[in-house]
C-alpha positions in Angstrom: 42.6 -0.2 101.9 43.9 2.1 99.3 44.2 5.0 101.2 46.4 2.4 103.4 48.1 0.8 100.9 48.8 5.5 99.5 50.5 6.0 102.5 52.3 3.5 103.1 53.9 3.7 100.0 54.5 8.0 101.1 56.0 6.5 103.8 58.5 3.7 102.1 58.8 6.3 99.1 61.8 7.9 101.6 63.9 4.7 101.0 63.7 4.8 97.5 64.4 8.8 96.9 66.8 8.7 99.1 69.1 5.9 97.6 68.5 7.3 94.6 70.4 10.1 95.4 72.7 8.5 97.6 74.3 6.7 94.4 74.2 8.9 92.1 75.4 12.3 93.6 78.8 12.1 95.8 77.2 15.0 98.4 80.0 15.9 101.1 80.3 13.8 104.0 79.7 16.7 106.1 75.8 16.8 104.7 75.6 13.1 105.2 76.4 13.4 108.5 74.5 16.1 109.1 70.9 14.4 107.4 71.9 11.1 109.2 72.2 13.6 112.8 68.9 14.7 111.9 67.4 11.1 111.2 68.8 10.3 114.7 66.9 13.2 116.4 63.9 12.6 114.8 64.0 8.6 115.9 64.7 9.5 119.5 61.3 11.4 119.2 59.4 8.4 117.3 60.7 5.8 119.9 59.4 7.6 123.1 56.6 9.0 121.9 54.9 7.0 118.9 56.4 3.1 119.7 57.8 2.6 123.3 55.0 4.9 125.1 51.9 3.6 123.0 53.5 0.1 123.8 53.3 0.9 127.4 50.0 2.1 127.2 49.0 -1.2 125.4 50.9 -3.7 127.0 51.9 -2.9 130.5 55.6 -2.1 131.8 56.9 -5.6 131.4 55.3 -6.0 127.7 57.4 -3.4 126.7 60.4 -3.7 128.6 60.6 -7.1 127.2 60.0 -6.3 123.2 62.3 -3.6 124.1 65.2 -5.7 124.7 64.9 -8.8 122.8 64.6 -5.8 119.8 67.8 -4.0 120.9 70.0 -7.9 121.5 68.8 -8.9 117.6 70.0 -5.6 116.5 73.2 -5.7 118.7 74.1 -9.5 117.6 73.3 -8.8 113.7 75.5 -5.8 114.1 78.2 -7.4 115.7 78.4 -10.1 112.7 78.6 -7.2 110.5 81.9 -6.0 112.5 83.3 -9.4 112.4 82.7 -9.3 108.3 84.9 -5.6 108.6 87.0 -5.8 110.7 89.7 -7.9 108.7 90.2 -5.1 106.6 89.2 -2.2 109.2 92.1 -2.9 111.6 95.5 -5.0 111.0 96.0 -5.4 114.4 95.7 -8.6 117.2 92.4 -9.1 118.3 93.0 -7.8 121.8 93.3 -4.2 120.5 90.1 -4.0 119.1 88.0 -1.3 120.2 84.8 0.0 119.5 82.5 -0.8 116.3 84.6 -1.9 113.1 82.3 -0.5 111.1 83.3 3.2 112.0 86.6 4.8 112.6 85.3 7.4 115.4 88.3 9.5 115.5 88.5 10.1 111.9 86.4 13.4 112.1 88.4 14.7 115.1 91.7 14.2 113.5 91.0 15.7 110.0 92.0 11.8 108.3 90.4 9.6 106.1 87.5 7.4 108.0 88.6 3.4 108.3 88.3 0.7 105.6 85.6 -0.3 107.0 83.2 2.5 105.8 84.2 2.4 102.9 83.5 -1.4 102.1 80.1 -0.3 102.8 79.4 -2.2 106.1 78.0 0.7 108.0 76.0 1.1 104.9 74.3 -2.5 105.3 73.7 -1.8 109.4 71.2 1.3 108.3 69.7 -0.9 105.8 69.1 -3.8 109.1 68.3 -1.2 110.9 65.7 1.0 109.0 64.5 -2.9 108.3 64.3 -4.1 111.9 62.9 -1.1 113.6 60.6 -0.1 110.0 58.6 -3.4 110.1 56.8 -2.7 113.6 57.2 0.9 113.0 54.9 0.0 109.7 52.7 -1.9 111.8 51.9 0.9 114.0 51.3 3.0 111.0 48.5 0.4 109.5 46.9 0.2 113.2 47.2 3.9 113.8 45.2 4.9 110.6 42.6 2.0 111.1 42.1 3.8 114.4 41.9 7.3 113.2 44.9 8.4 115.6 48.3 9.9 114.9 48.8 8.6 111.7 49.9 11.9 109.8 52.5 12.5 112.6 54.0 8.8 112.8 53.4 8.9 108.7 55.7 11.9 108.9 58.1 10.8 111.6 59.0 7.6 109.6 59.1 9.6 106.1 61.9 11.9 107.9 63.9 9.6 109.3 64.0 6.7 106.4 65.2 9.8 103.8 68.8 10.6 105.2 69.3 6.8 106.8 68.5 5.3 103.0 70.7 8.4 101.4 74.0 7.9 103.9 73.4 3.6 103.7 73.4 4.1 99.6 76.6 6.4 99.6 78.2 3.8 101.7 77.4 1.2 100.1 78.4 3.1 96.4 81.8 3.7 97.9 81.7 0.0 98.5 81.8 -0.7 94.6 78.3 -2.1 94.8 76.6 -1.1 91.7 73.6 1.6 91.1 71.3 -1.0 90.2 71.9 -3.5 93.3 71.7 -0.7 95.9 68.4 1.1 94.6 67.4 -2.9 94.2 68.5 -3.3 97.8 66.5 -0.3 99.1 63.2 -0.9 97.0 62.7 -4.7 98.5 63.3 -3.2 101.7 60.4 -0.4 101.1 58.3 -2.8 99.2 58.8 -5.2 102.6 58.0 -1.9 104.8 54.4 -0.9 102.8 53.3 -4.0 103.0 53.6 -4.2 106.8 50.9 -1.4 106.8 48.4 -3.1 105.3 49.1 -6.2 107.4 48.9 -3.8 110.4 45.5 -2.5 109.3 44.3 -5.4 108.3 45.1 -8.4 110.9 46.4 -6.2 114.3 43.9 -3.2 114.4 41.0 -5.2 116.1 43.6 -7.6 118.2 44.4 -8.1 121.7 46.4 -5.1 122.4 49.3 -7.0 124.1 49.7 -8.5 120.8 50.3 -5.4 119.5 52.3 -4.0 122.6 55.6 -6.1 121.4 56.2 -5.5 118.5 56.4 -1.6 118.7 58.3 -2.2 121.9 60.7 -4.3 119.2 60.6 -1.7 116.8 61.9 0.7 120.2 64.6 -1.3 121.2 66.1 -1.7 117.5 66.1 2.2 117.2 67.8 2.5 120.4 70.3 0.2 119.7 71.0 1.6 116.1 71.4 5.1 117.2 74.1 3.7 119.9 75.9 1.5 117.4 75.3 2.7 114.3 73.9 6.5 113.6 75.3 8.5 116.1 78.7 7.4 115.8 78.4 7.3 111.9 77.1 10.6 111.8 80.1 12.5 114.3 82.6 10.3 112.0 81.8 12.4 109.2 80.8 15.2 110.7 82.2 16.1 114.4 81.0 17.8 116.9 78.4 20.0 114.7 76.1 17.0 114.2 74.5 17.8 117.7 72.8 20.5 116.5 71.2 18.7 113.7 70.2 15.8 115.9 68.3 18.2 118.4 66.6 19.8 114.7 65.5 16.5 113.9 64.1 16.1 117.5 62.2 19.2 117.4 60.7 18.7 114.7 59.5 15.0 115.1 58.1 16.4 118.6 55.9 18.9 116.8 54.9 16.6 114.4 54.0 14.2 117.0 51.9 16.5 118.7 49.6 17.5 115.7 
Protein backbone atom coordinates (compact mmCIF):
# COMPACT_ATOMS: atom_id res chain seq x y z
CA UNK A 1 0.00 0.00 0.00
CA UNK A 2 2.87 2.38 0.38
CA UNK A 3 4.55 1.76 -2.62
CA UNK A 4 0.89 2.73 -3.99
CA UNK A 5 0.17 5.39 -1.95
CA UNK A 6 4.65 6.60 -3.36
CA UNK A 7 3.50 6.77 -6.68
CA UNK A 8 0.67 8.13 -6.64
CA UNK A 9 1.84 10.93 -4.93
CA UNK A 10 4.99 10.99 -8.05
CA UNK A 11 2.22 11.05 -10.08
CA UNK A 12 -0.10 14.12 -8.43
CA UNK A 13 3.40 15.70 -7.45
CA UNK A 14 3.09 17.22 -11.34
CA UNK A 15 0.07 19.34 -10.27
CA UNK A 16 1.72 20.83 -7.47
CA UNK A 17 5.28 21.68 -9.14
CA UNK A 18 3.75 22.80 -11.78
CA UNK A 19 1.43 25.52 -10.21
CA UNK A 20 4.05 26.44 -8.31
CA UNK A 21 5.75 27.73 -11.01
CA UNK A 22 2.96 28.75 -12.91
CA UNK A 23 2.29 31.62 -10.21
CA UNK A 24 5.29 32.64 -9.43
CA UNK A 25 7.43 32.99 -12.66
CA UNK A 26 5.54 35.05 -15.66
CA UNK A 27 7.35 32.43 -18.40
CA UNK A 28 6.37 33.66 -22.08
CA UNK A 29 3.21 32.59 -23.46
CA UNK A 30 4.99 31.11 -26.29
CA UNK A 31 6.55 28.27 -23.71
CA UNK A 32 3.09 27.86 -22.24
CA UNK A 33 1.84 27.07 -25.32
CA UNK A 34 4.33 25.08 -26.20
CA UNK A 35 4.33 22.65 -22.63
CA UNK A 36 0.47 22.72 -22.92
CA UNK A 37 1.12 21.32 -27.05
CA UNK A 38 3.13 18.85 -25.55
CA UNK A 39 0.64 17.81 -22.71
CA UNK A 40 -1.87 17.51 -25.53
CA UNK A 41 0.38 14.97 -27.54
CA UNK A 42 1.17 13.13 -24.75
CA UNK A 43 -2.80 12.64 -23.73
CA UNK A 44 -3.72 11.60 -27.29
CA UNK A 45 -1.19 8.78 -26.61
CA UNK A 46 -2.57 7.96 -22.96
CA UNK A 47 -6.24 7.88 -24.29
CA UNK A 48 -5.68 5.24 -27.09
CA UNK A 49 -3.41 3.33 -25.68
CA UNK A 50 -3.52 3.16 -21.65
CA UNK A 51 -7.61 4.11 -21.06
CA UNK A 52 -9.88 3.79 -24.18
CA UNK A 53 -8.03 0.42 -25.59
CA UNK A 54 -7.62 -1.32 -22.08
CA UNK A 55 -11.39 -0.31 -21.72
CA UNK A 56 -12.14 -2.15 -24.80
CA UNK A 57 -10.26 -5.00 -23.93
CA UNK A 58 -12.19 -5.05 -20.49
CA UNK A 59 -15.45 -4.09 -21.36
CA UNK A 60 -16.46 -4.82 -24.82
CA UNK A 61 -17.07 -2.08 -27.74
CA UNK A 62 -20.35 -0.80 -26.27
CA UNK A 63 -18.74 -0.46 -22.58
CA UNK A 64 -16.48 1.80 -23.91
CA UNK A 65 -18.25 3.62 -26.37
CA UNK A 66 -20.70 4.46 -23.81
CA UNK A 67 -18.10 5.74 -20.80
CA UNK A 68 -16.62 7.44 -23.71
CA UNK A 69 -19.41 9.70 -24.39
CA UNK A 70 -21.21 10.32 -21.26
CA UNK A 71 -17.29 11.40 -20.21
CA UNK A 72 -16.89 13.75 -23.24
CA UNK A 73 -21.06 15.41 -22.75
CA UNK A 74 -19.96 16.12 -18.73
CA UNK A 75 -16.84 17.72 -19.94
CA UNK A 76 -18.56 19.58 -22.86
CA UNK A 77 -21.68 20.86 -20.59
CA UNK A 78 -19.24 21.96 -17.52
CA UNK A 79 -17.22 23.66 -20.20
CA UNK A 80 -19.94 25.36 -21.72
CA UNK A 81 -21.07 26.95 -18.16
CA UNK A 82 -17.65 28.13 -17.88
CA UNK A 83 -18.19 30.14 -21.41
CA UNK A 84 -21.35 31.45 -20.23
CA UNK A 85 -19.45 32.77 -16.87
CA UNK A 86 -16.77 34.53 -19.69
CA UNK A 87 -18.35 35.41 -22.10
CA UNK A 88 -19.90 38.79 -20.60
CA UNK A 89 -16.66 40.16 -20.56
CA UNK A 90 -14.96 38.10 -23.49
CA UNK A 91 -17.29 39.62 -26.25
CA UNK A 92 -19.62 42.89 -26.18
CA UNK A 93 -21.50 41.82 -28.76
CA UNK A 94 -25.40 40.19 -29.36
CA UNK A 95 -25.60 36.80 -28.60
CA UNK A 96 -26.07 35.71 -32.19
CA UNK A 97 -22.44 36.61 -33.08
CA UNK A 98 -20.95 34.38 -30.82
CA UNK A 99 -18.63 32.05 -32.07
CA UNK A 100 -16.46 29.50 -30.84
CA UNK A 101 -15.27 28.87 -27.09
CA UNK A 102 -15.42 32.26 -24.90
CA UNK A 103 -12.80 31.12 -22.99
CA UNK A 104 -10.15 31.59 -25.90
CA UNK A 105 -9.74 34.28 -28.45
CA UNK A 106 -8.29 31.78 -31.42
CA UNK A 107 -7.15 34.41 -33.67
CA UNK A 108 -5.12 36.30 -31.25
CA UNK A 109 -1.86 34.30 -32.05
CA UNK A 110 -2.45 34.72 -35.87
CA UNK A 111 -2.98 38.38 -35.71
CA UNK A 112 0.02 39.40 -33.45
CA UNK A 113 -2.89 40.97 -30.64
CA UNK A 114 -3.58 40.62 -27.14
CA UNK A 115 -5.64 37.20 -26.49
CA UNK A 116 -9.59 38.00 -25.22
CA UNK A 117 -10.71 38.94 -21.75
CA UNK A 118 -11.57 35.90 -21.22
CA UNK A 119 -8.07 34.34 -20.71
CA UNK A 120 -7.16 36.59 -18.76
CA UNK A 121 -10.05 36.30 -16.05
CA UNK A 122 -8.64 32.97 -15.81
CA UNK A 123 -11.54 30.80 -17.20
CA UNK A 124 -9.43 28.74 -19.45
CA UNK A 125 -7.38 28.33 -16.37
CA UNK A 126 -10.35 26.67 -14.31
CA UNK A 127 -11.33 24.22 -17.63
CA UNK A 128 -7.59 22.55 -17.22
CA UNK A 129 -8.12 22.34 -13.64
CA UNK A 130 -11.91 20.30 -14.58
CA UNK A 131 -10.24 18.73 -16.97
CA UNK A 132 -6.97 17.35 -15.44
CA UNK A 133 -9.86 16.57 -12.57
CA UNK A 134 -12.34 14.76 -14.75
CA UNK A 135 -10.13 12.76 -16.90
CA UNK A 136 -7.24 12.36 -13.68
CA UNK A 137 -9.80 10.48 -11.38
CA UNK A 138 -10.26 7.33 -13.72
CA UNK A 139 -6.88 7.92 -15.15
CA UNK A 140 -5.76 7.42 -11.20
CA UNK A 141 -7.89 4.51 -11.04
CA UNK A 142 -6.14 2.78 -13.74
CA UNK A 143 -2.87 3.57 -12.19
CA UNK A 144 -3.98 1.79 -8.65
CA UNK A 145 -5.37 -1.33 -10.82
CA UNK A 146 -2.39 -1.35 -13.16
CA UNK A 147 0.23 -1.65 -10.31
CA UNK A 148 -1.92 -4.20 -8.33
CA UNK A 149 -1.61 -6.14 -11.57
CA UNK A 150 1.95 -5.75 -12.18
CA UNK A 151 1.30 -4.15 -15.76
CA UNK A 152 2.17 -0.81 -17.27
CA UNK A 153 2.26 1.07 -14.32
CA UNK A 154 5.72 2.90 -14.93
CA UNK A 155 4.51 3.93 -18.42
CA UNK A 156 0.88 5.20 -17.41
CA UNK A 157 2.80 6.56 -14.00
CA UNK A 158 4.83 8.53 -16.53
CA UNK A 159 2.24 9.43 -19.07
CA UNK A 160 0.06 11.09 -16.42
CA UNK A 161 3.29 12.84 -14.62
CA UNK A 162 3.93 14.44 -18.28
CA UNK A 163 0.84 15.59 -19.01
CA UNK A 164 -0.50 16.97 -15.48
CA UNK A 165 3.12 19.25 -15.32
CA UNK A 166 2.37 21.84 -18.32
CA UNK A 167 -1.69 21.50 -17.93
CA UNK A 168 -1.29 22.56 -13.92
CA UNK A 169 1.69 25.27 -15.08
CA UNK A 170 -0.57 27.00 -18.05
CA UNK A 171 -4.05 26.59 -15.62
CA UNK A 172 -1.95 28.46 -12.68
CA UNK A 173 -0.61 31.33 -15.10
CA UNK A 174 -4.12 31.80 -16.15
CA UNK A 175 -5.62 31.79 -13.29
CA UNK A 176 -2.56 34.39 -11.75
CA UNK A 177 -3.38 36.70 -14.52
CA UNK A 178 -6.92 36.37 -13.21
CA UNK A 179 -5.84 38.20 -9.86
CA UNK A 180 -6.46 34.95 -7.94
CA UNK A 181 -3.88 34.93 -5.27
CA UNK A 182 -0.61 32.53 -4.91
CA UNK A 183 -2.00 30.86 -2.07
CA UNK A 184 -5.65 30.07 -3.50
CA UNK A 185 -4.21 28.68 -6.80
CA UNK A 186 -1.43 26.32 -5.34
CA UNK A 187 -4.55 25.53 -2.69
CA UNK A 188 -6.59 24.87 -5.81
CA UNK A 189 -4.10 22.54 -7.40
CA UNK A 190 -3.04 20.56 -4.19
CA UNK A 191 -6.90 19.48 -3.28
CA UNK A 192 -7.03 18.50 -6.84
CA UNK A 193 -3.68 16.26 -6.48
CA UNK A 194 -4.52 15.26 -3.02
CA UNK A 195 -8.23 14.09 -4.76
CA UNK A 196 -6.09 12.39 -7.68
CA UNK A 197 -3.58 10.11 -5.16
CA UNK A 198 -6.09 9.06 -3.43
CA UNK A 199 -8.00 7.58 -6.37
CA UNK A 200 -4.89 5.14 -6.70
CA UNK A 201 -5.20 3.58 -3.66
CA UNK A 202 -9.01 3.30 -4.10
CA UNK A 203 -8.05 1.70 -7.52
CA UNK A 204 -5.70 -0.77 -5.89
CA UNK A 205 -7.64 -1.42 -3.26
CA UNK A 206 -11.51 -1.88 -4.22
CA UNK A 207 -11.30 -2.29 -8.45
CA UNK A 208 -8.17 -4.50 -8.93
CA UNK A 209 -10.03 -7.94 -8.11
CA UNK A 210 -13.57 -6.60 -9.67
CA UNK A 211 -15.65 -7.40 -12.47
CA UNK A 212 -13.73 -6.00 -15.25
CA UNK A 213 -16.76 -4.21 -16.89
CA UNK A 214 -16.81 -2.33 -13.71
CA UNK A 215 -13.67 -1.22 -14.44
CA UNK A 216 -14.20 -0.82 -18.28
CA UNK A 217 -16.28 2.62 -17.70
CA UNK A 218 -14.61 4.51 -15.97
CA UNK A 219 -11.35 4.57 -18.08
CA UNK A 220 -13.64 4.84 -21.10
CA UNK A 221 -14.89 8.20 -18.91
CA UNK A 222 -11.50 9.24 -18.26
CA UNK A 223 -11.07 8.79 -22.54
CA UNK A 224 -13.86 10.78 -23.45
CA UNK A 225 -13.04 13.82 -20.93
CA UNK A 226 -9.43 13.92 -22.66
CA UNK A 227 -10.91 13.96 -25.91
CA UNK A 228 -13.18 16.53 -25.26
CA UNK A 229 -10.56 18.77 -23.42
CA UNK A 230 -8.07 18.66 -26.15
CA UNK A 231 -11.01 19.84 -28.67
CA UNK A 232 -12.33 22.58 -26.36
CA UNK A 233 -9.76 23.44 -24.26
CA UNK A 234 -5.85 22.53 -24.95
CA UNK A 235 -5.41 22.61 -28.42
CA UNK A 236 -7.00 25.82 -29.07
CA UNK A 237 -5.36 27.26 -25.81
CA UNK A 238 -2.17 26.17 -26.85
CA UNK A 239 -2.23 27.69 -30.89
CA UNK A 240 -3.70 30.97 -29.06
CA UNK A 241 -0.53 31.55 -27.54
CA UNK A 242 1.54 29.99 -29.65
CA UNK A 243 0.50 29.51 -33.46
CA UNK A 244 1.17 27.33 -35.79
CA UNK A 245 4.52 26.00 -34.07
CA UNK A 246 2.68 24.18 -31.28
CA UNK A 247 2.27 21.21 -33.80
CA UNK A 248 5.44 20.25 -33.48
CA UNK A 249 5.48 20.03 -29.77
CA UNK A 250 2.16 18.18 -29.75
CA UNK A 251 3.65 15.32 -32.09
CA UNK A 252 6.95 15.50 -29.25
CA UNK A 253 4.60 14.91 -26.61
CA UNK A 254 3.05 12.02 -28.66
CA UNK A 255 6.28 10.38 -29.34
CA UNK A 256 7.34 10.32 -26.33
CA UNK A 257 4.14 9.04 -24.37
CA UNK A 258 4.19 6.16 -27.16
CA UNK A 259 7.67 5.11 -26.12
CA UNK A 260 6.83 5.30 -22.78
CA UNK A 261 3.85 3.27 -23.25
CA UNK A 262 5.60 0.58 -24.87
CA UNK A 263 8.27 -0.06 -22.09
Amino acid sequence: MWGTLLFGAVASSALIMGAAIGVRFELPKRLLAMLLAFAAGALITALSFELFEDSYERGGIWLAAIGLFVGAVVFTVLSALLDRWAQPAAHPKPADEYQGSAKLDTDAAAQQRVPAAATTRGTAGLALLAAVTLDGVPENLALGISLTEGTGGLALLAAIFVSNFPEALVGAASMREQGRSAVQVIGLWTVCAVLLTLAVLAGAAWLADTDPAVVSLPLAFAAGAVIASLADTLMPEAFEHGGPAVALSTAAGFVLSFVLSLA
